[in-house]
Structures are given as C-alpha cells and as structure tokens.
N, C-alpha and C positions, 0 to 999 in steps of 0.2 A: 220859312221853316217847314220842312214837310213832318208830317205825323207817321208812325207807322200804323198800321192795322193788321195785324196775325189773324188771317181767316185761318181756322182751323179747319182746314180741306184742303186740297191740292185739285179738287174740282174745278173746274175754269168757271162753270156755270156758276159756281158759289161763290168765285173769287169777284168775277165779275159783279155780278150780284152787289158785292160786298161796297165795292167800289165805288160802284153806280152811287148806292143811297147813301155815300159819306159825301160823295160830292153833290149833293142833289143837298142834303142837311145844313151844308157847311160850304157854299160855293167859294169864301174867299180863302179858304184852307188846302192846301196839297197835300194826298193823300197817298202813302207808297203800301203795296199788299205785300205780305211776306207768308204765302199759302204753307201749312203747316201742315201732314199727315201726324194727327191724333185719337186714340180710341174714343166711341162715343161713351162706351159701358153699357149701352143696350144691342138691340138685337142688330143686325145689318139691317134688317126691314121692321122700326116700330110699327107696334098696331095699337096703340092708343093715346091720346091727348099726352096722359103721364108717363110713358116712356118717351114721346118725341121730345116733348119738351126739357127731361132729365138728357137727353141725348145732348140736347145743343149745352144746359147748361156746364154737363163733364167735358165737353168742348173746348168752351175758353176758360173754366179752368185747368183742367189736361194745356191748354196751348197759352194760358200765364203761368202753370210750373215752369213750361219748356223756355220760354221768353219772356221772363219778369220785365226787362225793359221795355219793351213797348208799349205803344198810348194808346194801341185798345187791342182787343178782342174781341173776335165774335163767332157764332158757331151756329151754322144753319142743318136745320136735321127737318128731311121730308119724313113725314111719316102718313097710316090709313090708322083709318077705325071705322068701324062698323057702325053706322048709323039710321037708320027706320028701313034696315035689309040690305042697304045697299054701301058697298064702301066706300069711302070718302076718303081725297089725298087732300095735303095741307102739308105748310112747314111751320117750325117753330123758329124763330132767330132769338138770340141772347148776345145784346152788346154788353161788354162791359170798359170800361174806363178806371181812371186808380182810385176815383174817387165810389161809384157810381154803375148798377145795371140798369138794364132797359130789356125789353123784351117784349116780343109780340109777333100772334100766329100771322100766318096768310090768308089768302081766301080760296075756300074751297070747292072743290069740285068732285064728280060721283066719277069713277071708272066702271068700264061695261062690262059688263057679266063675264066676259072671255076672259080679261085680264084679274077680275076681280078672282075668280074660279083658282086662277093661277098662283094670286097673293094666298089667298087664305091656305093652299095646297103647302105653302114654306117659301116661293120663289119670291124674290126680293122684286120690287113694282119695276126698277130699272130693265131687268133681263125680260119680266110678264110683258113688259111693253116689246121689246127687242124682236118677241117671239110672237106674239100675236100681230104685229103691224111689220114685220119682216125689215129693222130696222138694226142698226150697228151702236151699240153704246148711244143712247142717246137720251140717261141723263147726263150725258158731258154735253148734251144739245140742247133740244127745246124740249123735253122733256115730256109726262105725256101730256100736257096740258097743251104743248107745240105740235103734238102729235092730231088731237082728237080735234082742236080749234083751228086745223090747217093755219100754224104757225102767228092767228091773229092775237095771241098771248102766247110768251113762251115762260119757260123756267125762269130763267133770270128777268123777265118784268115782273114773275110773280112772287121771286123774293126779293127782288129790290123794294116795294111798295113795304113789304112787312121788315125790310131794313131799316128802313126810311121811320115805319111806326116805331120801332125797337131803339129810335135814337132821339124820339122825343122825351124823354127825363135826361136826357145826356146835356141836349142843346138848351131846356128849361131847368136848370139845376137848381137854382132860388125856389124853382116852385115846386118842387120833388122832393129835393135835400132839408127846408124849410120845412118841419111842421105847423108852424106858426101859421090860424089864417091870415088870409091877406082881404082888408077889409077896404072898402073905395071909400075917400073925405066926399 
C-alpha cells in the first residue's frame, strides 16, 4: 500500500525533505508526495518562533482543505528571529495524520550581518542569500545553511531531522494519544 503525504510546497527542497524523514520513520511503508502550492497566512519571510510556526501549521491545514483524502500532511515554513542581536534561521515542520499532529522546529543557526542587514530591510532570506553569495534560487538548493557550511549540511538534511522529530507522536501514538500513564510491573 503506498501512503500519500500532501507537502504543502511545490519546493523540491521541502518535498524532498519530506520524503526523506517518512521513510527514515517508517522504513517498511511506501510513501508517494503529492507537493501542493498553499498560502501559509503569514508573512513570505517570518521573523519570529510564532508566525513560523502558525505558517506551517495553516499549511497542512490549507493542504487538508485542498486534499481531505490523504494520509498525511505536512507543512515546512523556514523562518528568523532575532535573538542576543543576531538573527537566527530555523524551520518549523507540522505533520499531521487523520487521527493525530506532531510537530517540531530545526536546529539553528546565526546569518552574517550582510544577509542578516538585508532580512530585517523586508527581503525574504532566500533572495538576501541570492544576493550576497551571488547565487540563483537557492532555497530550491542547499539553502543558506548549504551555502555558509560549504554544502557539509544542506536544507533538506536540515529539515528532514526536524521531519523525522515532527513524526514521533505519529509513529508512538499509544503514547501520545494515551493519557493514561504507563507504569512498569
């Protein structure tokens, strides 16, 4: 049986992403993407924990309006925020299932003053990177974390890990779904 999974993005990076950590979760399972362009309802470029993270969640709901039938969704939204001066990027992922969310950020990292100068100016981090590192679209690539770690982490390892996080209440559902604790004889 293959599962679908409606990423809400038509980004490759995301799809892939997506992909990656359902089969890394669930290795005996076949998993088909069905990449969806849907609004997030925040900004094109968030800048704080709570709109990234309201991004992805109006994601896969935005992309189980569009496709009730499908057996999951998920919605990955990069976003900065400002933290001890310096900006910090991160994503937020949000699975959901019919029964069941899951959800969990990335891990972060600081951009350099150039780029950073450019986000906070209005420019969304994708083009600040484009434009300071003389580069073509390239969060459909390794994004800037593929950019500044000369490719030794790209976009998609760094949101497949927080896929991967985002789908443990999925894969543990007794333990999630359960209120009840669970006490050892």
């Amino acid at each position: 049986m293959k599962y679908t999974v409606v990423v809400a993005s038509k980004n490759p990076v995301k799809v892939q992403a997506a992909l990656d950590g359902f089969d890394r979760m669930f290795p005996d399972r076949e998993f088909v993407a069905q990449p969806l362009s849907v609004p997030s309802g925040v900004a094109d470029q968030p800048v704080s924990e709570q709109e990234t993270l309201q991004g992805a969640l109006n994601r896969v709901q935005n992309a189980r309006h569009v496709q009730p039938e499908a057996d999951f969704w998920i919605g990955i939204e990069g976003g900065v925020a400002e933290e001890y001066g310096q900006l910090a990027a991160f994503a937020w992922v949000v699975v959901q299932d019919r029964e069941q969310l899951g959800k969990a950020r990335s891990g972060t990292f600081y951009l350099p003053p150039a780029v950073q100068q450019l986000v906070q100016q209005g420019i969304e981090l994708g083009k600040a990177n484009d434009m300071i590192f003389n580069h073509e679209n390239s969060k459909q690539k390794g994004g800037a974390i593929g950019i500044l770690s000369n490719n030794a982490l790209s976009r998609r390892e760094l949101y497949e890990q927080a896929v991967v996080l985002a789908l443990v209440p999925i894969k543990n559902k007794t333990l999630y779904l359960n209120p009840e604790p669970h006490t050892q004889v």
